[in-house]
TORDO-224254 format. One line per 8 residues: their letters; for each residue x, y, z of N, C-alpha, C. Coordinates in Angstrom, 3 decimals. Example, Ala and Ser with C-alpha at 12.3 -4.5 7.8 and 13.67 -1.06 7.14 Angstrom:
% residues 2
as> 13.190,-5.690,7.800,12.300,-4.500,7.800,13.200,-3.300,7.800 ~ 12.850,-2.250,7.080,13.670,-1.060,7.140,12.900,0.030,7.870
END
This chain:
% residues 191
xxxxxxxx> 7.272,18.042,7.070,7.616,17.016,6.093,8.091,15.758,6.809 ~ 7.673,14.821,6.213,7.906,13.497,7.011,9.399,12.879,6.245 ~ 10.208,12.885,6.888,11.468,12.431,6.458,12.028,10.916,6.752 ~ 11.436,10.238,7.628,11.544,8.780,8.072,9.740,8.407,8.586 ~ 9.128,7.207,7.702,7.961,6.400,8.650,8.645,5.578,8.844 ~ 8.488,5.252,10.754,9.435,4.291,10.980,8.384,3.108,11.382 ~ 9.341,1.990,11.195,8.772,0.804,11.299,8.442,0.435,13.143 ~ 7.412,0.164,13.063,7.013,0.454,14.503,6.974,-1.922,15.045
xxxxxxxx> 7.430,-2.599,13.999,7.567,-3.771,14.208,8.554,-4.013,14.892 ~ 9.596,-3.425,14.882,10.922,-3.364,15.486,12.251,-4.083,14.853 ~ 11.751,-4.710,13.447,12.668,-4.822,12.339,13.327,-3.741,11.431 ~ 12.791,-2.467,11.922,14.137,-1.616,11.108,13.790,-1.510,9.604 ~ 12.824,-1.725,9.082,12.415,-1.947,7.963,11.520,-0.065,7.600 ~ 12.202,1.301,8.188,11.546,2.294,8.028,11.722,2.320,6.586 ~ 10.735,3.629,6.276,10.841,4.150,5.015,11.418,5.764,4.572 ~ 12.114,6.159,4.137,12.634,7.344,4.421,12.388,8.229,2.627
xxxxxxxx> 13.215,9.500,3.318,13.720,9.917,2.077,14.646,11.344,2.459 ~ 15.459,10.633,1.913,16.967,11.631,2.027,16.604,13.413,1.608 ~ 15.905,13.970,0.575,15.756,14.483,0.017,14.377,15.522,0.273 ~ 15.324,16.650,1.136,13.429,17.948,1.541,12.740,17.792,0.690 ~ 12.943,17.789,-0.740,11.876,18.405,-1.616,11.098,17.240,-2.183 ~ 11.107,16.458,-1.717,10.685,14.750,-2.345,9.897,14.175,-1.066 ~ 9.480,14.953,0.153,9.185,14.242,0.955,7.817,14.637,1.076 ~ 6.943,13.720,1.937,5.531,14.039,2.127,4.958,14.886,2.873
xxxxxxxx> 4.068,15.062,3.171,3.603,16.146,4.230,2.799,15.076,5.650 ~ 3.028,15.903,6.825,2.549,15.039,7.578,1.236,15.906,8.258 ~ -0.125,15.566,7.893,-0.993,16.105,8.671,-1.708,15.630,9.913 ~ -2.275,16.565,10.783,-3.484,16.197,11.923,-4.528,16.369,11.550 ~ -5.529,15.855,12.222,-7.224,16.494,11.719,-7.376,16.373,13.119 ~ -8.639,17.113,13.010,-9.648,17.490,14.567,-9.610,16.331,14.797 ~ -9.686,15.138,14.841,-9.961,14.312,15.708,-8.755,13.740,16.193 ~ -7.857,14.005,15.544,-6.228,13.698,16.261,-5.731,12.509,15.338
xxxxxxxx> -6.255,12.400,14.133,-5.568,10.710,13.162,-4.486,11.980,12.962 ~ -3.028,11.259,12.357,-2.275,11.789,11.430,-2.080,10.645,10.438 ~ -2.189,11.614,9.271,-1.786,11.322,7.897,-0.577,11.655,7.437 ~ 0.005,10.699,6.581,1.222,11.171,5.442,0.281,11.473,4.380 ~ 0.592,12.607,3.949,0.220,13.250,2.165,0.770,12.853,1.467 ~ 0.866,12.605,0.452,1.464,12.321,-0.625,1.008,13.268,-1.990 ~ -0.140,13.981,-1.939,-0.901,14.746,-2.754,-0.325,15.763,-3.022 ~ 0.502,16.016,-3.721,1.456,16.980,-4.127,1.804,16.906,-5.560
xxxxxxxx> 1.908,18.150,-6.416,2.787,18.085,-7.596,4.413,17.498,-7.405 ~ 4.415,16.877,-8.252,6.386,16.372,-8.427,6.378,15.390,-7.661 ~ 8.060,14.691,-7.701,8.157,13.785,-6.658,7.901,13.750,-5.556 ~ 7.258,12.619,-5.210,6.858,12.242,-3.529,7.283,11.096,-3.000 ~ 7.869,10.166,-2.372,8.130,8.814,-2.336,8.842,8.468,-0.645 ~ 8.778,7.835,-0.196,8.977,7.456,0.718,9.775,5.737,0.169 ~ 10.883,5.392,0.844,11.398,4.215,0.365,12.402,3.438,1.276 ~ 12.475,2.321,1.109,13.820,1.391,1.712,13.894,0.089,0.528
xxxxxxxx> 15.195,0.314,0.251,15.658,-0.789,-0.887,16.141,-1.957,-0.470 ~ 15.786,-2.344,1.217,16.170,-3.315,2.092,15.514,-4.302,2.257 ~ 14.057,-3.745,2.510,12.915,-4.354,2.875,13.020,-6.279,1.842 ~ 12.906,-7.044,2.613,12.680,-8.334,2.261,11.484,-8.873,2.250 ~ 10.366,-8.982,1.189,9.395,-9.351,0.589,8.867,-10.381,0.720 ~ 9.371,-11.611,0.486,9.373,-12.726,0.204,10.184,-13.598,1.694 ~ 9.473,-14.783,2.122,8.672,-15.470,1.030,7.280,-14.877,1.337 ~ 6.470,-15.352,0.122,5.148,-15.246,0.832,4.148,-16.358,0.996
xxxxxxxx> 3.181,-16.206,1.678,2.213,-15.034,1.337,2.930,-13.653,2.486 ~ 2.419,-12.689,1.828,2.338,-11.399,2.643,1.133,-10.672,2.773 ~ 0.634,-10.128,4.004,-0.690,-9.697,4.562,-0.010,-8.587,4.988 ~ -1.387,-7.830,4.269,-1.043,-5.984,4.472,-2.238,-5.167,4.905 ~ -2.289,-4.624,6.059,-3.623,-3.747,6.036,-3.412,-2.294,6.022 ~ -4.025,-1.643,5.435,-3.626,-0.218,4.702,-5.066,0.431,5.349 ~ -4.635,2.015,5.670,-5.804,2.791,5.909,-5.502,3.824,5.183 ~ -6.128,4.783,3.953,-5.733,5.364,3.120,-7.015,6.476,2.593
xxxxxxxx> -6.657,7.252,2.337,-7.901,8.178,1.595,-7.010,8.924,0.769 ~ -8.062,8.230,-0.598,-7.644,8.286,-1.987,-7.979,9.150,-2.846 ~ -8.294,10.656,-1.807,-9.068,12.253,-2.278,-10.151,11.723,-3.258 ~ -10.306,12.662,-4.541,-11.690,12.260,-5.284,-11.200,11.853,-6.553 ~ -10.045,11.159,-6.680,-9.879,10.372,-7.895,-9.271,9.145,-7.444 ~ -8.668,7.769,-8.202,-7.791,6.713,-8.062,-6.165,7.614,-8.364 ~ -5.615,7.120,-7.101,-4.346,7.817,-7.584,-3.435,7.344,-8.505 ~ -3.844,5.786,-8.864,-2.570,5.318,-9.747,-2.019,4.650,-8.715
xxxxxxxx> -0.416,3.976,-9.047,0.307,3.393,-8.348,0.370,3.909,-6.462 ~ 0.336,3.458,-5.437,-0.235,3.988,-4.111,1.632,2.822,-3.565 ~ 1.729,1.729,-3.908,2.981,0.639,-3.507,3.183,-0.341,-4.299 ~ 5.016,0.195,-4.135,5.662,-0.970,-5.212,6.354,-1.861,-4.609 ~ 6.829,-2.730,-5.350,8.381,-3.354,-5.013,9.343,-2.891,-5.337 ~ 10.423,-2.939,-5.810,11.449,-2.010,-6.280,12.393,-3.207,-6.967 ~ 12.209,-4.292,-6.462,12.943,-5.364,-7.538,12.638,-6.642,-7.086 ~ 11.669,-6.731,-8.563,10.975,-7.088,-9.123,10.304,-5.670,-8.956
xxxxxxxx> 10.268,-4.555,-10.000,9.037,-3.628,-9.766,7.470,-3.649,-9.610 ~ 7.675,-5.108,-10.309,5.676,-5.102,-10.256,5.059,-6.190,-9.565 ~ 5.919,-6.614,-9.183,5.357,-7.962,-7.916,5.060,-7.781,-6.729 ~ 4.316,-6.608,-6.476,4.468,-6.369,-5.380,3.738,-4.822,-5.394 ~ 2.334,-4.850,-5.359,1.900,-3.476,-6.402,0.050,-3.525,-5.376 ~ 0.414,-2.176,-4.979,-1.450,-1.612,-4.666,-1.213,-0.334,-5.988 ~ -2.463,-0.818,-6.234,-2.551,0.435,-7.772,-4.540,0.385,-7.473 ~ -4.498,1.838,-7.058,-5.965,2.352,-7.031,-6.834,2.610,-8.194
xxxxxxxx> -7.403,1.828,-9.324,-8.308,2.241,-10.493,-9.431,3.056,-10.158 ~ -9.413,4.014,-11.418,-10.814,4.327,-11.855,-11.508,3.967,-12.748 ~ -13.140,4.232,-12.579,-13.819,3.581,-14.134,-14.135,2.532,-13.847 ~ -14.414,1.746,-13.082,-15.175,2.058,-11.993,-13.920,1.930,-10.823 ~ -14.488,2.009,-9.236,-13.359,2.397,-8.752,-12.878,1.012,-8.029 ~ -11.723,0.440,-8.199,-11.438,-0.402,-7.617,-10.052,-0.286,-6.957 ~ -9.572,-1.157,-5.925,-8.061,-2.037,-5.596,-8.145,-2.572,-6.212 ~ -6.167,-3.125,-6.832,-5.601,-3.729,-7.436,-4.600,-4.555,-6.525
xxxxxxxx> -4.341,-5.831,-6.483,-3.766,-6.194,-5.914,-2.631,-6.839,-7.272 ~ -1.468,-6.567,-7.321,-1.077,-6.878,-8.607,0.177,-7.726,-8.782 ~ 0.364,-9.019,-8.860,1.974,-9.893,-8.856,2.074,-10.117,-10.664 ~ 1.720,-9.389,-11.327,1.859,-10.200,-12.749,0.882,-10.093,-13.160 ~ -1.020,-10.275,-12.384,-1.861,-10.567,-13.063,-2.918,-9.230,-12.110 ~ -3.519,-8.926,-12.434,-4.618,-8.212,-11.794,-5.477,-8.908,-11.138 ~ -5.614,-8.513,-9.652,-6.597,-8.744,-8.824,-7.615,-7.543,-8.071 ~ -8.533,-7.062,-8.500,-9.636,-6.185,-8.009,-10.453,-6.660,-7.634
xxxxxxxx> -11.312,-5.226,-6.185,-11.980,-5.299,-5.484,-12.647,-3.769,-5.580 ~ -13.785,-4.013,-6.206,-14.284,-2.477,-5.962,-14.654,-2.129,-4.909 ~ -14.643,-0.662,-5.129,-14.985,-0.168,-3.641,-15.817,1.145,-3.760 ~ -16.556,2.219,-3.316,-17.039,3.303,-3.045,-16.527,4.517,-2.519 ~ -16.878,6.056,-2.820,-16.200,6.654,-2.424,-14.966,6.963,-2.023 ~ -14.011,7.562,-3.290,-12.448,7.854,-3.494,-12.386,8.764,-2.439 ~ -12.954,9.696,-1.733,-12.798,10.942,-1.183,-12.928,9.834,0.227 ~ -13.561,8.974,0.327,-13.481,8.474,1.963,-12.161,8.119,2.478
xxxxxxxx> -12.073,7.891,3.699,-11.259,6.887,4.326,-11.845,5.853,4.176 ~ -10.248,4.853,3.569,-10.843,3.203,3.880,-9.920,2.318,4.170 ~ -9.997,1.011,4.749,-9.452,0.359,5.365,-9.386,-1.043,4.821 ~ -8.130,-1.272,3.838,-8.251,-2.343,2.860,-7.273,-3.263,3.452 ~ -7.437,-4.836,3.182,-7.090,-5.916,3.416,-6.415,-6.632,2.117 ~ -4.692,-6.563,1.757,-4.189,-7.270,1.122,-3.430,-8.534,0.990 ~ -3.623,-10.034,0.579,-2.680,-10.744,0.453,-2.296,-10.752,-0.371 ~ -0.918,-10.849,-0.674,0.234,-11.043,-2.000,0.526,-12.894,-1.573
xxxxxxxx> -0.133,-13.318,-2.828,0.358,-14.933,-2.822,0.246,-14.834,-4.063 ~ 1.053,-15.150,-4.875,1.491,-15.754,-5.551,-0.025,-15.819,-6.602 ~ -0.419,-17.136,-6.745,-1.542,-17.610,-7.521,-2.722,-17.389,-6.900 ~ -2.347,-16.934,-5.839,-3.714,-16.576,-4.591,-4.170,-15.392,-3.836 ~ -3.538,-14.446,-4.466,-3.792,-13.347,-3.968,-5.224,-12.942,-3.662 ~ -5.562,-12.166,-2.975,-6.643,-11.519,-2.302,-6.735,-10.191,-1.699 ~ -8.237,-9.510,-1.480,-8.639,-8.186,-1.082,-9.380,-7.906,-0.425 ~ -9.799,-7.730,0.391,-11.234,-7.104,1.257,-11.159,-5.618,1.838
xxxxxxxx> -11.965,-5.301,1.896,-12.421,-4.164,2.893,-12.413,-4.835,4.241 ~ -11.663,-4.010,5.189,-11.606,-4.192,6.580,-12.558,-5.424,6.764 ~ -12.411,-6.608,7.319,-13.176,-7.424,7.630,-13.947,-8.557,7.256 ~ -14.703,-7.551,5.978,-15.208,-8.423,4.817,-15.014,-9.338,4.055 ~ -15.849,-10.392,3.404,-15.130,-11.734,2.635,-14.179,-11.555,1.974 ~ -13.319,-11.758,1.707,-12.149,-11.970,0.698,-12.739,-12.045,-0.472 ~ -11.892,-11.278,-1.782,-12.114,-11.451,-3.241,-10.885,-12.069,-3.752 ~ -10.910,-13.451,-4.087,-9.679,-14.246,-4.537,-9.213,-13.643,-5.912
xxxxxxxx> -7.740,-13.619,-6.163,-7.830,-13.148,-7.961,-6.892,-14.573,-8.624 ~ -6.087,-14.396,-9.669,-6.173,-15.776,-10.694,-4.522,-15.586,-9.638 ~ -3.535,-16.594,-10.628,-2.378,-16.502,-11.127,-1.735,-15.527,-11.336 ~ -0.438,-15.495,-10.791,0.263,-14.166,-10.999,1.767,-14.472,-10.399 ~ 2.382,-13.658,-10.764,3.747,-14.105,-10.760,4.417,-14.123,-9.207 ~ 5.198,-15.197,-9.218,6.049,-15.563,-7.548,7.642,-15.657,-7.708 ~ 7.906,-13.983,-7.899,9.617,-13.870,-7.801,9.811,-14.355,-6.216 ~ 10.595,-15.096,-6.293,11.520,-15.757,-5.390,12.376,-14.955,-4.398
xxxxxxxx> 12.504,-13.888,-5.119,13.780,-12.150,-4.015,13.090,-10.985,-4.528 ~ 11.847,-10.911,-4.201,10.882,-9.263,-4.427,11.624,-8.778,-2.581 ~ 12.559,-7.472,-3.082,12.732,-6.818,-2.124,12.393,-5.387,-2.624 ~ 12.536,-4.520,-1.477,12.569,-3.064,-1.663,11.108,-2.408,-1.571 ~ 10.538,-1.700,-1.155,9.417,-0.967,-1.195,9.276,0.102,-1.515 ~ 8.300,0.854,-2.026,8.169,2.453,-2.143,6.460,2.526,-2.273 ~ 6.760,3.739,-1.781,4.968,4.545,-1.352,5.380,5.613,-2.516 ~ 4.222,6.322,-3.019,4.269,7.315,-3.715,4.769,7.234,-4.985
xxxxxxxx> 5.014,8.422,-5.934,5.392,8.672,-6.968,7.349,8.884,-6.975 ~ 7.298,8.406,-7.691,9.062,8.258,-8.012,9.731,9.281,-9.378 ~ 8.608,9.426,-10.363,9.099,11.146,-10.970,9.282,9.973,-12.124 ~ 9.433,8.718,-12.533,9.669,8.418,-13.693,8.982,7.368,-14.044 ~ 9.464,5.899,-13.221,9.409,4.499,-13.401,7.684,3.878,-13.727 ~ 6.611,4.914,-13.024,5.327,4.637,-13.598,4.825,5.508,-14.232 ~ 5.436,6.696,-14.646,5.065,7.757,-15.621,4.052,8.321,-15.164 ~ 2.374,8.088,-16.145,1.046,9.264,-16.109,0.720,8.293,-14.563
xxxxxxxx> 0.733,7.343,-14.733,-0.062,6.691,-13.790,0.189,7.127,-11.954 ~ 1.561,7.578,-12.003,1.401,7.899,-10.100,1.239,9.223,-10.416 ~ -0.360,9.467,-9.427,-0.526,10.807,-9.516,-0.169,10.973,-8.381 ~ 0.334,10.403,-7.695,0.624,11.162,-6.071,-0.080,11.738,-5.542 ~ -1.771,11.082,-5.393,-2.711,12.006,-4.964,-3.814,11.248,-3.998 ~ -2.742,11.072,-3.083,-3.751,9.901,-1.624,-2.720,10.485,-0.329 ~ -3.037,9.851,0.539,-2.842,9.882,2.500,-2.886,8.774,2.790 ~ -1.945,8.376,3.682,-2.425,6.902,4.112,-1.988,7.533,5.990
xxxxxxxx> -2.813,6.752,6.762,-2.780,6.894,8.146,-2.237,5.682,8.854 ~ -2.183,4.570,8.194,-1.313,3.491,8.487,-1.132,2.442,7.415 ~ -0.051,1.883,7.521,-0.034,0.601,7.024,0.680,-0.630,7.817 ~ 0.414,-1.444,7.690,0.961,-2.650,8.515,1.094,-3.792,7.568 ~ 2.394,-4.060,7.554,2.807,-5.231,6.738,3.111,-6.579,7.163 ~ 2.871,-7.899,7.269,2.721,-8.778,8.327,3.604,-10.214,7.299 ~ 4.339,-11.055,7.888,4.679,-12.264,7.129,3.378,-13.451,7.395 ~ 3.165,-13.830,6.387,1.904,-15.308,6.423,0.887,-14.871,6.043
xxxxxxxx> -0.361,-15.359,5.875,-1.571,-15.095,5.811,-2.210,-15.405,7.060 ~ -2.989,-14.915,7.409,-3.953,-14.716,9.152,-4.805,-15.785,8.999 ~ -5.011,-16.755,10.591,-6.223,-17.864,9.854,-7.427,-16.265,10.276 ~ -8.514,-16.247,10.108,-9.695,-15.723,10.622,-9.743,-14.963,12.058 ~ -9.457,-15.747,12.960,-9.352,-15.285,14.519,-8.283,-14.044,14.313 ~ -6.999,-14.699,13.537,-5.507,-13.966,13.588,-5.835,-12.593,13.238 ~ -6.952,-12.857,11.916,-7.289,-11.766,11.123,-7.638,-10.368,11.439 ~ -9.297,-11.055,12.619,-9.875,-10.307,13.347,-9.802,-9.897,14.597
xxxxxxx> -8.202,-10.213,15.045,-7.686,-9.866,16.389,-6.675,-8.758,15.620 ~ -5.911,-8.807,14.611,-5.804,-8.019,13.947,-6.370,-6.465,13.664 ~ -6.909,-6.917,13.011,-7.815,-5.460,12.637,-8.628,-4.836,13.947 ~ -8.703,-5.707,14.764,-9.629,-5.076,16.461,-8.470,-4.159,16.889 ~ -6.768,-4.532,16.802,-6.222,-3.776,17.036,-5.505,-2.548,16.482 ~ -5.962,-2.542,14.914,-5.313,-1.234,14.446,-6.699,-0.707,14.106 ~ -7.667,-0.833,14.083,-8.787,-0.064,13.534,-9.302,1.045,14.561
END
């Protein structure tokens, strides 16, 4: 059970959880990735109510496999709860990039690994798949003090919607938006 992901930036910004029975599972596969689970009945959550959000923009690259459904809520904010939101749809299957307003990017195969590209701005948010053009979305809300983070299901605050049923193998959370070069020196190094 994974009881601290620690922040490997060196800001101290880990994610924990006090609590054995609330924590994730940490797997290997043959090829040596490890994953956090989250795919479990009941609470799962990983959290820090510290984490400072803002300002933004904020650039996030996530590597995640989202088994064979959308799990629902995947990351929140914790205050401001919804400014600050990856929420995996089905029907068809998309990312959500979410400050207030919905921003999607479909994508293929829930059961794959994939490697998604988020900015949180404000009126400008955006999505890609590892690399790929950006999908701009509208307007959406810019709280001023979005702190706090959480991964996973929390047992109440999003109800049917966190199924707690994804892995993520990394995430990296970055202040600014990347020009292009930044982007793809970026991703050359966590991919």
């Amino acid at each position: 059970k994974v009881e601290t992901w620690l922040d490997s930036s060196g800001n101290g910004n880990h994610l924990s959880q006090a609590s054995a029975g609330k924590r994730p599972s940490l797997t290997t596969e043959a090829d040596g990735s490890r994953w956090i689970d989250f795919s479990k009945d009941g609470v799962v959550i990983l959290d820090n109510t510290n984490v400072e959000l803002t300002p933004w923009p904020v650039y996030v690259v996530v590597k995640g496999n989202f088994m064979d459904s959308a799990p629902g809520y995947v990351m929140d904010s914790l205050s401001p709860w919804d400014k600050f939101t990856l929420y995996m749809a089905s029907n068809p299957l998309r990312v959500v990039v979410y400050q207030g307003k919905w921003m999607t990017l479909p994508y293929e195969g829930a059961a794959d690994d994939h490697t998604f590209e988020l900015v949180f701005n404000c009126g400008g948010s955006m999505a890609a798949s590892a690399g790929q053009p950006w999908a701009v979305g509208s307007a959406g809300g810019c709280p001023t003090d979005a702190r706090g983070l959480r991964l996973g299901d929390d047992g109440g605050s999003r109800g049917s919607y966190h199924k707690a049923n994804f892995r993520l193998e990394y995430l990296y959370i970055f202040r600014g938006q990347p020009s292009e070069a930044d982007r793809q020196a970026i991703l050359k190094a966590v991919l």
